[in-house]
C-alpha positions in Angstrom: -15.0 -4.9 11.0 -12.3 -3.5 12.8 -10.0 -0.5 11.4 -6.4 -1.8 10.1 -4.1 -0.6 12.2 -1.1 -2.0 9.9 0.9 -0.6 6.8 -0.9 0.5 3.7 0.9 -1.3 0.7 0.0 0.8 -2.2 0.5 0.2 -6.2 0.6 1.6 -8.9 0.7 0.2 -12.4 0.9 1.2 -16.3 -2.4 2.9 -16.7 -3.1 6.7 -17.5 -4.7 8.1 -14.5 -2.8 5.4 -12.2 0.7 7.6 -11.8 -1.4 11.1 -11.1 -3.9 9.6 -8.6 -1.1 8.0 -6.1 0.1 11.7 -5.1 -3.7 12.6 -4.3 -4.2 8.9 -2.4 -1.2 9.4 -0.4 -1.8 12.4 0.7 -5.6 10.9 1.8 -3.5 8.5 3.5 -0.8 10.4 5.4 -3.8 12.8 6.7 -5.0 9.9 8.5 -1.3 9.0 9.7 -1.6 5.8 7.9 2.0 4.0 7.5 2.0 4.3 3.5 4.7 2.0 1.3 4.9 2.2 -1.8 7.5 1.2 -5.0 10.7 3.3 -4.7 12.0 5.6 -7.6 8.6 6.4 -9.1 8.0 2.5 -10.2 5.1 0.0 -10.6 4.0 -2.6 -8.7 2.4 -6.0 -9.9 -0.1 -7.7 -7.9 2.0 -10.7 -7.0 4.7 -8.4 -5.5 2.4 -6.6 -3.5 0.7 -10.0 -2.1 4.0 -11.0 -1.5 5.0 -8.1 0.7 1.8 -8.5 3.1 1.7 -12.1 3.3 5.7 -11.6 4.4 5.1 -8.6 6.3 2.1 -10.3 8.3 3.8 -13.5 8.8 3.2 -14.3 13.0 2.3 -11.6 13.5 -1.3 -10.8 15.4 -1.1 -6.7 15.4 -0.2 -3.8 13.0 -1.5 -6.2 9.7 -0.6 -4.8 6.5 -3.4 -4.4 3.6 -3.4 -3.4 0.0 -4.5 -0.6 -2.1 -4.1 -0.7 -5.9 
């Protein structure tokens, strides 16, 4: 399988440990220089937005594919 080289959409929803894990999973993330998104002013993110994002995001493209983490 080969590595993705694309953004990293990642959620967060309504449960407990959800909201203090994402500062730990981005930091994970940005020490491997992986392009992170994720919901602006603290918020969460259903599934359907997120699938939305990456299917628009990859749309013709070939290269740089996003991918999920939730």
């Amino acid at each position: 399988m080969e590595a993705a080289d694309g953004p990293l959409y990642m959620g967060k929803d309504t449960h407990a440990l959800s909201g203090p894990a994402q500062p730990t999973a981005l930091e994970s993330a940005g020490g491997e220089h992986v392009e992170t998104i994720i919901q602006r002013d603290d918020g969460v993110t259903a599934d359907a937005g997120h699938s939305r994002s990456i299917i628009v995001h990859n749309r013709g493209r070939n290269e740089r594919l996003a991918t999920e983490s939730s």
